[in-house]
N, C-alpha and C positions, 0 to 999 in steps of 0.2 A: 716883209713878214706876212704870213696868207692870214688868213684866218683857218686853215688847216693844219696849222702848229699849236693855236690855243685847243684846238678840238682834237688834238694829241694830248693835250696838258690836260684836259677835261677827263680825257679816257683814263690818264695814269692815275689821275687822285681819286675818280669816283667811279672810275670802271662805266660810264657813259658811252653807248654807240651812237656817233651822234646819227647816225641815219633813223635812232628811234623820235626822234621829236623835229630832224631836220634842218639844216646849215640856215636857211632863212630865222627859224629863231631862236638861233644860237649867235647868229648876226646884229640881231637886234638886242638880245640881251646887252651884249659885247658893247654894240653904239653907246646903249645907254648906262651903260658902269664909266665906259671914255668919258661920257660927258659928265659925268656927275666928282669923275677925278680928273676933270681939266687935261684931257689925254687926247691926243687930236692925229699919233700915230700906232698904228698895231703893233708895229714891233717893242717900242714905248712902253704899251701896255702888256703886251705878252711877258716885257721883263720885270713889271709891275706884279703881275703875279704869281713870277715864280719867286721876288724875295717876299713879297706878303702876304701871309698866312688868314689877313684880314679881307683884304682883297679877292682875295678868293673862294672866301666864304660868301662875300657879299654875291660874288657871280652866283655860284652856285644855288644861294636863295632866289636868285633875281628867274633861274633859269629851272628848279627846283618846285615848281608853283605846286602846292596839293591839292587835288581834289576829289573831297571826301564827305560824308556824313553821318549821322548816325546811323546803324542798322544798313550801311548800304549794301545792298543786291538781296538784303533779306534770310533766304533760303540756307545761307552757311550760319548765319547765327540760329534759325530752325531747327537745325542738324545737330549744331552744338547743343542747346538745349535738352532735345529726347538723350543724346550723348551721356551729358553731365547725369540728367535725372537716372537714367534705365541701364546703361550698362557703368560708368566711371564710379558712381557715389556706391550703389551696389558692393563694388568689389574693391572698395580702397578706404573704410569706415576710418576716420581719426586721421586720415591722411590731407595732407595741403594743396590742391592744384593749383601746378603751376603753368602759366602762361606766360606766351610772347609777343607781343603785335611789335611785326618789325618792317617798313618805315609806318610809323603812328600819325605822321602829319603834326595836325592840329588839337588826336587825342580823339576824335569822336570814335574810333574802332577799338581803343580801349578803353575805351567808357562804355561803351554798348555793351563788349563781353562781360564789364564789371556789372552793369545792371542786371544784364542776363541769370547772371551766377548768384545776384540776392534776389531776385525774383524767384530764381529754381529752391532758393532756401539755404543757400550757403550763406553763413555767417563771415565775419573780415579774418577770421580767423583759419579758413579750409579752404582760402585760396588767395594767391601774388598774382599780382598781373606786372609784368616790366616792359618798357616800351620804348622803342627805338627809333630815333630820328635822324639824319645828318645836319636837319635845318635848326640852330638853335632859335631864330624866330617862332619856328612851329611849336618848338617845345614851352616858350615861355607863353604862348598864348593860349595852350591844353593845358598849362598848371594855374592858367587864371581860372578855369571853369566856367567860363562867361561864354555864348553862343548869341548869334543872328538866327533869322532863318533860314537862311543858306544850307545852316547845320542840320534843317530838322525836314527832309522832304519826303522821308517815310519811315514816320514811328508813330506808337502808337498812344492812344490819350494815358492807358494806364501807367508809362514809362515819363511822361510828360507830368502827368498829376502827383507820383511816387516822388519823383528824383530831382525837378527843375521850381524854382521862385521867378518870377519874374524881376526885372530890378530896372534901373533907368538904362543901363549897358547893354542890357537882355537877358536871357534867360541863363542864370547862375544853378548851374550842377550843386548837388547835395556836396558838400563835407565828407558823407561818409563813402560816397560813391570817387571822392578823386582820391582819398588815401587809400583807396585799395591801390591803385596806380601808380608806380617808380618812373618817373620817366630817365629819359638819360640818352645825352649826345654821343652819336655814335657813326662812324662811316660804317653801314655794312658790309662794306667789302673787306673791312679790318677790324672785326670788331670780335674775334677772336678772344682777346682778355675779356672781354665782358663778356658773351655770350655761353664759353665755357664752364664759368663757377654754377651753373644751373643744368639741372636736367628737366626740361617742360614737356610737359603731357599734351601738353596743345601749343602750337605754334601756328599765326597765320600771317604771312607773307605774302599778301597779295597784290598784282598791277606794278610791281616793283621790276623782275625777272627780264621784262619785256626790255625795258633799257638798258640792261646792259649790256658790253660785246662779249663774247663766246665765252672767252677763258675767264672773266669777272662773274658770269652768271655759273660755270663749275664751280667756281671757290665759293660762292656765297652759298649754294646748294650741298655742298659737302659738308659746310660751317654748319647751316642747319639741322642736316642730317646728323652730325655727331652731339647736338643741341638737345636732340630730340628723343624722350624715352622710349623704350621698346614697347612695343605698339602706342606709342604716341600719333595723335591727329596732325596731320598739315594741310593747310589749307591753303592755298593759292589762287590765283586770277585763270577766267576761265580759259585765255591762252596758254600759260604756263601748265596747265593742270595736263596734259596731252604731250605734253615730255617726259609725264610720272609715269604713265601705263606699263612700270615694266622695272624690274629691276629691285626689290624690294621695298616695295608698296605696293596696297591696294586699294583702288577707289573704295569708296562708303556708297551701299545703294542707296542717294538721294539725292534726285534730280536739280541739278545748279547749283548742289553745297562745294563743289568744287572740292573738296575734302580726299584726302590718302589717309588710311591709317597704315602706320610701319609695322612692315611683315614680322609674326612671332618668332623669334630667335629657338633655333632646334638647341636640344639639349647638348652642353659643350661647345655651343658656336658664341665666339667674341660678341659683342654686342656693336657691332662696325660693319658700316656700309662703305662700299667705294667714293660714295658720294658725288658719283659725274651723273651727267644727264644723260639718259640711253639712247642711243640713237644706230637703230639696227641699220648694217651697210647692207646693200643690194643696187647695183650699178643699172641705170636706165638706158635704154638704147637711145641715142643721138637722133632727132631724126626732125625737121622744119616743119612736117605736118603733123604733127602730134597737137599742137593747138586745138586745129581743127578737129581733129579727132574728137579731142575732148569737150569740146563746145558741142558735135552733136550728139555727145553721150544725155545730156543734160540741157535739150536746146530752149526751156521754159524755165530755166532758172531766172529769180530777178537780178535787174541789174546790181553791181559788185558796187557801188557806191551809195545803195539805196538805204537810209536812214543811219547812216554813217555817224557816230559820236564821237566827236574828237573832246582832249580835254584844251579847254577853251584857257589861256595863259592869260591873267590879268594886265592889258595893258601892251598886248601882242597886235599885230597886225589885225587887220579884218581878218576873217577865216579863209584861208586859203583855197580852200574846196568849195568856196562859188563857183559857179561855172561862170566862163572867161572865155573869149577867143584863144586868146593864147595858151590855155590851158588847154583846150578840147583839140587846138590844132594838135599840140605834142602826144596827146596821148591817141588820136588819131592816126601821126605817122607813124608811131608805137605799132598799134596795131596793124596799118597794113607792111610794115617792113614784117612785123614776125609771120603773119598770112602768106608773104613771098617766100620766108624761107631764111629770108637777113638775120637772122636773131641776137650774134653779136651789137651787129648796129641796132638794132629793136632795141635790146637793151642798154645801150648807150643813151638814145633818145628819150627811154624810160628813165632811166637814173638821174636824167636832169630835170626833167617833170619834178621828181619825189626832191630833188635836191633843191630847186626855185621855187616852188609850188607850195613843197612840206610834205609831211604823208598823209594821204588818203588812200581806202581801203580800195580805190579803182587802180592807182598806180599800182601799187603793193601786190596786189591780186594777177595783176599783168606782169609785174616783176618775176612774181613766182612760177605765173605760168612756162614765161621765156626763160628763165634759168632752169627748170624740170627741162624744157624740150632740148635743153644745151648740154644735157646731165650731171646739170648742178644742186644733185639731191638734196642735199646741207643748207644754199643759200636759196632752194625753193620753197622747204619747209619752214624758213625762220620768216620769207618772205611772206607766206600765207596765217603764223602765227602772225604778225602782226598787222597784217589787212584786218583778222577777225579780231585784234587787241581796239579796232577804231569801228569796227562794223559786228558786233559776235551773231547778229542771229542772219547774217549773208550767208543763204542758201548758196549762190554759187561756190564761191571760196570754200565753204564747209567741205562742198563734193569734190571739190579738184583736191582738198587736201586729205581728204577722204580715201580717191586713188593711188593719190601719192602712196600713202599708208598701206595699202594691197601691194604696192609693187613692192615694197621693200619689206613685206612679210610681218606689218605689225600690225597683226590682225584682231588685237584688242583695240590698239586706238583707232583702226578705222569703224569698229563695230560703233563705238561708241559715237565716231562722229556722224554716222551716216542714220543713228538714233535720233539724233539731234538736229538732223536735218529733215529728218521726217515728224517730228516734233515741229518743225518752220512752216516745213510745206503745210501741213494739216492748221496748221493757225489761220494761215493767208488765205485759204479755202474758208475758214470762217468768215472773215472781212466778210461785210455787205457788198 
């Protein structure tokens, strides 16, 4: 039994591609669930977890890790903010908003938008927050309200002062800030009965999208969408956000709120979206020097692994993305097999890097290169989504995925990305 049949079991119950986090630790989860169940063969435990329901949980926590904080990236709880005050409360007096934070973690993204909404001036009465976990650890550790400071890397004193006591465990959330919050165990990929009885005006779903494979991240995106009121906000991770350019939604002019609000419904139209991720066909010409091509379109771009953020798994390996003989060989022969023209093998070579190694935004970013020049539009795109899900302000990847988007005629998302690459370059001109 491989370890490639638990990471089918993996994909069926939680919709997991495992190439997003990587067979190395998905391996080591595995080792260490064996060992803590006296389990010394894989096939053993592969049948271990398809009769226990607990066991499988336990994996998925172990493999599951969140990482999260209050107010994190900022700029989409900003967004929300002028939102609630200037255009929502305006035009909905006596009305209740409703939200969704779905996966919650540990509760700090739905606490934030709850302090958000009594700071703006809503009382517990003119808005629900519900919040969706698969991890029930996570969830019972957001309904203690107790936080380290792990939790607290960018907030501000008047949310700190308002909302937190200190105590011997740490810093204990208000009362009245965690009863605005439902939480509730939930697979997002099935969570259909619960998500249905509600129509929310704001949904945010962020950093979640990235891991699933194709057909898990349609269904949970269609789920959403039927979740979601007419012009209702959704907010997403800044990879995900770049699959929405199209198809009823539209961005929110605010730099980094990652934010769609849903397109107004014409008079007599259903209130129904298709609910798939759009993704316009246009076939690219085959061709070994297209690499290159593209490399001298852009030949000062920094390098694709530069300031790279991975999320760091408690209790995982060292990080993979040291640099390593072994590592710089492979992605070395990577490189010059796709330079000659080999690109099948390039990418063979390359898929084991990302498969031994894990992912890094260097592999991932050569991945996509060599699957575009093979004209694998589909698995170039996802490729370069998530180089930038490990790297997002990678000037290069930006631009290659930038082209990509010219060629296949989606001439909103590359506007947008190649904004945002000049938003990069113009910073790195500042550096001393």
């Amino acid at each position: 039994m491989s370890l490639g049949a638990i990471e089918a079991l993996l994909r069926g119950k939680i919709g997991l591609d495992p190439a997003s986090i990587g067979s190395r630790a998905i391996d080591f989860s595995v080792a260490k669930r064996m060992e803590v169940c006296g389990v010394t063969d894989q096939a053993h435990y592969f049948n271990l977890l398809q009769e226990s329901p607990g066991e499988m949980e336990e994996l998925v926590e172990m493999i599951v890790v969140p990482e999260t904080w209050f107010f994190r990236d900022k700029e989409p709880f900003v967004f929300l903010k002028h939102y609630i005050e200037f255009e929502w409360l305006p035009r909905h007096k006596g009305s209740c908003l409703q939200v969704l934070s779905a996966p919650c973690a540990t509760g700090e993204e739905p606490y934030s938008i709850a302090m958000l909404l009594m700071e703006s001036g809503l009382d517990k009465g003119q808005f629900h927050i519900d919040a969706l976990d698969i991890s029930r650890k996570a969830i019972e550790k957001a309904k203690t309200g107790v936080y380290g400071k792990n939790s607290f890397r960018r907030i501000e004193n008047v949310f700190l002062k308002q909302f937190f006591i200190q105590t011997e465990e740490g810093l204990l959330l208000d009362d009245r800030v965690r009863r605005a919050v439902t939480f509730k165990q939930a697979n997002l990929i099935d969570a259909s009965a619960v998500l249905e009885q509600c129509r929310y005006d704001v949904i945010f779903c962020r950093n979640v999208l990235i891991y699933f494979d194709s057909e898990s991240k349609k269904n949970v995106f269609s789920l959403l969408d039927r979740s979601l009121a007419a012009e209702g906000i959704l907010f997403l991770g800044h990879v995900e956000m770049m699959q929405m350019l199209a198809g009823g939604y539209d961005p929110v002019d605010h730099p980094r709120a990652f934010a769609f609000k849903k397109t107004p419904l014409k008079p007599g139209q259903a209130d129904s979206h298709k609910g798939t991720l759009p993704r316009p066909r246009r076939n690219l010409t085959k061709g070994a020097d297209d690499i290159s091509q593209k490399k001298a379109m852009h030949p000062k771009a920094s390098p694709v692994a530069a300031g790279a953020r991975n999320r760091k798994k408690a209790g995982a390996p060292d990080s993979p993305h040291k640099p390593d003989n072994a590592r710089e060989s492979l992605l070395s022969t990577a490189q010059k097999l796709a330079d000659r023209g080999n690109l099948n093998e390039a990418k063979t070579v390359c898929e084991r890097f990302v498969r031994e190694q894990g992912p890094s935004a260097q592999g991932l970013c050569l991945l996509g290169l060599i699957s575009e020049s093979l004209g694998e539009v589909g698995q170039a795109e996802t490729f370069y989504d998530k180089a930038l899900f490990l790297d997002p302000d990678n000037y290069e990847t930006i631009m290659h995925l930038a082209l990509l988007m010219e060629k296949r005629n989606a001439v909103e998302k590359a506007r947008v990305l190649r904004k945002r690459a000049e938003r990069i370059q113009a910073a790195q001109h500042q550096l001393p």
